[in-house]
C-alpha positions as CSV (number, residue, x, y, z in Angstrom):
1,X,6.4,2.5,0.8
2,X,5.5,-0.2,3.0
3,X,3.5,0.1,6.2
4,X,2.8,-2.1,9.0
5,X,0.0,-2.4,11.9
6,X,0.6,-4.1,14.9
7,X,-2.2,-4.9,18.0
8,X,-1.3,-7.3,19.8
9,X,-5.0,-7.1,21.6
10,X,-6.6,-7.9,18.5
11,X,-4.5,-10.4,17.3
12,X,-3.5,-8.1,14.3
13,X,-0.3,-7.9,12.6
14,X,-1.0,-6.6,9.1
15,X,1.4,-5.1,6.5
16,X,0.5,-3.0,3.2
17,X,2.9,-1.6,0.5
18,X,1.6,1.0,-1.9
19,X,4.3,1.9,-5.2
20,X,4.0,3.8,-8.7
21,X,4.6,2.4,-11.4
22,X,4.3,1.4,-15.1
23,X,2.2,-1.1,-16.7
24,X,2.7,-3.3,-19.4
25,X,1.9,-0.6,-22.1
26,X,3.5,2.3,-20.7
27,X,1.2,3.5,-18.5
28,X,1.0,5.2,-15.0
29,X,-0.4,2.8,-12.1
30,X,-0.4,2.9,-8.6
31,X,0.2,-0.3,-6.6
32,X,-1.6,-1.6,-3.5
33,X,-0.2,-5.2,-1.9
34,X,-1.5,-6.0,1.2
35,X,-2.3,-8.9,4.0
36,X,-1.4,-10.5,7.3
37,X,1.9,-11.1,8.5
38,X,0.9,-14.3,10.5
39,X,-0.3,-16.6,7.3
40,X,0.0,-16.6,3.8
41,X,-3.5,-14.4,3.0
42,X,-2.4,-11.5,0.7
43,X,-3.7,-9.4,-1.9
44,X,-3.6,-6.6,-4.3
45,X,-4.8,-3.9,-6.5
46,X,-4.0,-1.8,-9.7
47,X,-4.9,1.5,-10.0
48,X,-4.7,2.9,-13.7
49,X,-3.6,7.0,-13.8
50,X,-2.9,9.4,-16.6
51,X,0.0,10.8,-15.6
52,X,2.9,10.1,-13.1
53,X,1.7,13.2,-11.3
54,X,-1.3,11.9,-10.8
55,X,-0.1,8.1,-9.8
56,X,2.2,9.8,-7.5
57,X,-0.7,12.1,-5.6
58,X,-3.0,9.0,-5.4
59,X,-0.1,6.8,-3.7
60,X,0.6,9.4,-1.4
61,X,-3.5,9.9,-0.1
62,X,-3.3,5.9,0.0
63,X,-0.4,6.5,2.5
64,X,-1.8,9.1,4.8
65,X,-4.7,7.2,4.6
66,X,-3.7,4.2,6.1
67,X,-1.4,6.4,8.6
68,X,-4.7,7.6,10.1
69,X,-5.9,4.2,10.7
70,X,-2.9,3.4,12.8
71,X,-0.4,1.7,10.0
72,X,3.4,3.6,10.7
73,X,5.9,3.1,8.2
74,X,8.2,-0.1,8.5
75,X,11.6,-0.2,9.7
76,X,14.3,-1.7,7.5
């Protein structure tokens, strides 16, 4: 899923993309990318998970997550 924040007041315009998937060895992961829209600054994360349950819970806290801080899902 990828989510964007926009204020225009702060000079913000941010973007973040969280996924499930599988590592190298099989494995359950979650995926976080993020960084600013305005430059080339971006970064990321893996989370390991025993299960794709679990993978899948932990994305979707990530998501509400950044929902309450005022990210909104991306159009397109």
């Amino acid at each position: 899923m990828q989510l964007i924040r926009v204020n225009p007041a702060k000079r913000m315009d941010r973007w973040y993309a969280v996924l499930t998937l599988r590592d190298l060895f099989g494995a359950w992961a979650v995926a976080c990318f993020w960084g600013s829209r305005r430059m080339a600054y971006q970064r990321h994360r893996l989370i390991p998970c025993a299960t794709e349950a679990e993978a899948r819970a932990l994305a979707e806290r990530i998501v509400r997550a950044k929902i309450r801080r005022g990210y909104r899902e991306a159009e397109g």
